[in-house]
C-alpha positions in Angstrom: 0.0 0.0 0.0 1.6 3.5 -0.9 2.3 5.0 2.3 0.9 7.8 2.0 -1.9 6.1 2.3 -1.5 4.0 6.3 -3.9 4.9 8.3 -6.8 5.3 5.6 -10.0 3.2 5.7 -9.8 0.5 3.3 -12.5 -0.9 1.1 -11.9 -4.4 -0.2 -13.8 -5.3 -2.9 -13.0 -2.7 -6.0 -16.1 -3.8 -7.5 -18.3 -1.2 -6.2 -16.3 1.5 -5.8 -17.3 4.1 -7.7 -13.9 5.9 -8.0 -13.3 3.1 -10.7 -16.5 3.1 -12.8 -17.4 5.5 -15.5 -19.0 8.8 -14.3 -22.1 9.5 -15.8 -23.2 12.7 -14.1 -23.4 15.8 -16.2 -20.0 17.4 -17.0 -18.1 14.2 -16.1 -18.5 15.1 -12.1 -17.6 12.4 -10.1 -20.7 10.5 -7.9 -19.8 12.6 -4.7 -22.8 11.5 -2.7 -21.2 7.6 -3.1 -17.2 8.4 -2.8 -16.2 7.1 1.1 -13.0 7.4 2.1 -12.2 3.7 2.6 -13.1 3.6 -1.5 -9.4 5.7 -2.1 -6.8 3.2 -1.0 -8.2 0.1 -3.5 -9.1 2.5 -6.5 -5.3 4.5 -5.9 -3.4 0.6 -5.8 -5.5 0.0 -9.3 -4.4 3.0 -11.0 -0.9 2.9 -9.9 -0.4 -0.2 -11.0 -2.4 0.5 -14.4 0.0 3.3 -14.9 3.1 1.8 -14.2 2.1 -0.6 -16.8 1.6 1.9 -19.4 5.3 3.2 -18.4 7.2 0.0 -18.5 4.7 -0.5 -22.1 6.8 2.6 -23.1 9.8 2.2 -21.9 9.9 -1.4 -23.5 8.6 0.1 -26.9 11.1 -1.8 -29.3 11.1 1.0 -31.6 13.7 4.0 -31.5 12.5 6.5 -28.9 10.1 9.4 -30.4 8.5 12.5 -29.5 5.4 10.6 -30.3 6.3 6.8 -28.5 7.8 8.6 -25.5 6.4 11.9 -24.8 2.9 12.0 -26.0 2.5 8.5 -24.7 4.5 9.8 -21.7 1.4 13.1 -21.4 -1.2 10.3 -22.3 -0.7 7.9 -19.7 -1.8 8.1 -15.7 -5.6 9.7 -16.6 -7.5 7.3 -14.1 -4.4 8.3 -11.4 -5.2 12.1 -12.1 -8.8 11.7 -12.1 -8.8 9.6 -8.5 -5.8 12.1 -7.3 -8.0 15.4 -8.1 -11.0 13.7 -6.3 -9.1 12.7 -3.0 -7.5 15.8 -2.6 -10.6 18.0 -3.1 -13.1 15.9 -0.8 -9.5 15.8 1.6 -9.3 19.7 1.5 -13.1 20.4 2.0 -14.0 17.8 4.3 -13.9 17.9 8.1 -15.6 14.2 9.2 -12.2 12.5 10.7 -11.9 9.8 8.4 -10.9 12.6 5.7 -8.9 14.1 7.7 -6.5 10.9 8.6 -6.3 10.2 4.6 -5.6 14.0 3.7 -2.8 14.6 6.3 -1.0 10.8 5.3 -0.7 11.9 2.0 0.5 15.6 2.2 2.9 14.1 4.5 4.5 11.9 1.5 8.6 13.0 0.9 7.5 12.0 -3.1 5.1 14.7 -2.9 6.6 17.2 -1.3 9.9 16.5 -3.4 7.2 17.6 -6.4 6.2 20.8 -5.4 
């Protein structure tokens, strides 16, 4: 589990979690009213791991490296980790029950994150 994740709630089956299912609501908007915090850890493991695929798909292209086979796949790759990230830390920044609170203050306490800023 990323660390910046201990101390989160976790929800085990992925099946219902919405974070990974398509969101129909108008403008995209993520189903808010079904989003718990224990959903974040599973869906976060799930996109991580679907983007490292798509880097180590990259980086074992067998073709010469391109703007287009590195780069634009590069800019292309990690949308479900973006999407989930932008969800987590809005609810984290605007909720106050506990539970969000636990999550929010793991992950802003990650040295890979702060290392990005």
């Amino acid at each position: 589990m990323p660390p910046f994740l201990a101390g989160c709630p976790i929800m085990i089956d992925i099946a219902d979690n919405p974070l990974l299912q398509s969101w129909n609501a108008p403008f995209g908007l993520p189903p808010f009213d079904r989003i718990r915090p224990e959903h974040f850890a599973p869906a976060f493991l799930h996109a991580m791991g679907a983007h490292r695929a798509e880097i180590d798909a990259i980086a074992g292209c067998p073709e010469p490296p391109t703007f287009d086979n590195t780069l634009v796949a590069l800019d292309r790759g990690g949308r479900e980790l973006q999407r989930i990230s932008q969800v987590f830390f809005n609810l984290a920044a605007s909720a106050s029950d506990r539970r969000w609170q636990v999550c929010s203050e793991a992950a802003l306490s990650v040295p890979e994150r702060k290392a990005m800023r």
